[in-house]
N, C-alpha and C positions, 0 to 999 in steps of 0.2 A: 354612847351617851344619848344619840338621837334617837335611838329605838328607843331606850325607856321614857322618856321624854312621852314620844309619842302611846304607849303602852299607859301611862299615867293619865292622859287625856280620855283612853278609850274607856279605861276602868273607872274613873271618876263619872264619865259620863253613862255608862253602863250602868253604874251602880244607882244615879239619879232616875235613868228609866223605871228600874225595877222597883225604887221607891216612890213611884209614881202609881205603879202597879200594885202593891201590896201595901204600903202605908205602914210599913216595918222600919227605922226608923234603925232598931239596934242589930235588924241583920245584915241591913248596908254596912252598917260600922263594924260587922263583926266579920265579915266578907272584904272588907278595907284591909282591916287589922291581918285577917289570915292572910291577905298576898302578901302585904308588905311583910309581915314575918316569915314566907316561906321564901321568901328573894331576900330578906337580912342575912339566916339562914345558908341557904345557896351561896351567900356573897362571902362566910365565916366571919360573921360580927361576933363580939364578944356577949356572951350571957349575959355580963350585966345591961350593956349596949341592947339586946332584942329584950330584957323585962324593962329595963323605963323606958326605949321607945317602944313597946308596946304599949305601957300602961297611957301615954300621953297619946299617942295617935288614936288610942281607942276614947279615952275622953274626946279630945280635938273633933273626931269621926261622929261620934255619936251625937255631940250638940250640933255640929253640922246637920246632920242628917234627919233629928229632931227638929230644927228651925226651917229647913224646908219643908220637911212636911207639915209641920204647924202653919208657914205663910203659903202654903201651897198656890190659894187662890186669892193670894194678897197683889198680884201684877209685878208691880215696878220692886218692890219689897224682896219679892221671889227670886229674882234676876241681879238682883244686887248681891243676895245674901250666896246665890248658885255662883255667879262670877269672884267674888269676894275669894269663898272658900276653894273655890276651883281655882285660882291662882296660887295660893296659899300651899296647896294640897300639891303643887308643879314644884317646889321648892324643896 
């Protein structure tokens, strides 16, 4: 449990780098979407279980990933909305 714990933090925050760098928005969220379905996957979740959590973690990811980079240079805004979903995203 504590390794992916910590695997969730790296990738969450990984993925905030890179949207930091490219201003891509839906390929964080589609990079989100493909771990978490390749370790649903890996783990034999049920089909219908990896299509609606797909479909919901990829919206969830995507407005995330949109609102940061939209507040990019908003300060307090930014750090709210990164912490907010970065906890969120631990769960």
């Amino acid at each position: 449990m504590g390794i992916f714990f910590i695997l969730k933090i790296l990738l969450i925050a990984g993925l905030i780098k890179l949207l930091g760098q490219t201003h891509k928005p839906l390929l964080c969220a589609s990079l989100y979407v493909g771990v978490r379905l390749f370790f649903s996957i890996l783990f034999g979740h049920t089909l219908g279980y990896l299509f609606v959590g797909s479909l919901i973690a990829g919206a969830l990811a995507s407005l995330y990933f949109w609102l940061l980079d939209y507040f990019e240079r908003a300060g307090i805004i930014f750090w709210i909305i990164a912490l907010g979903g970065f906890l969120i995203g631990l769960v």
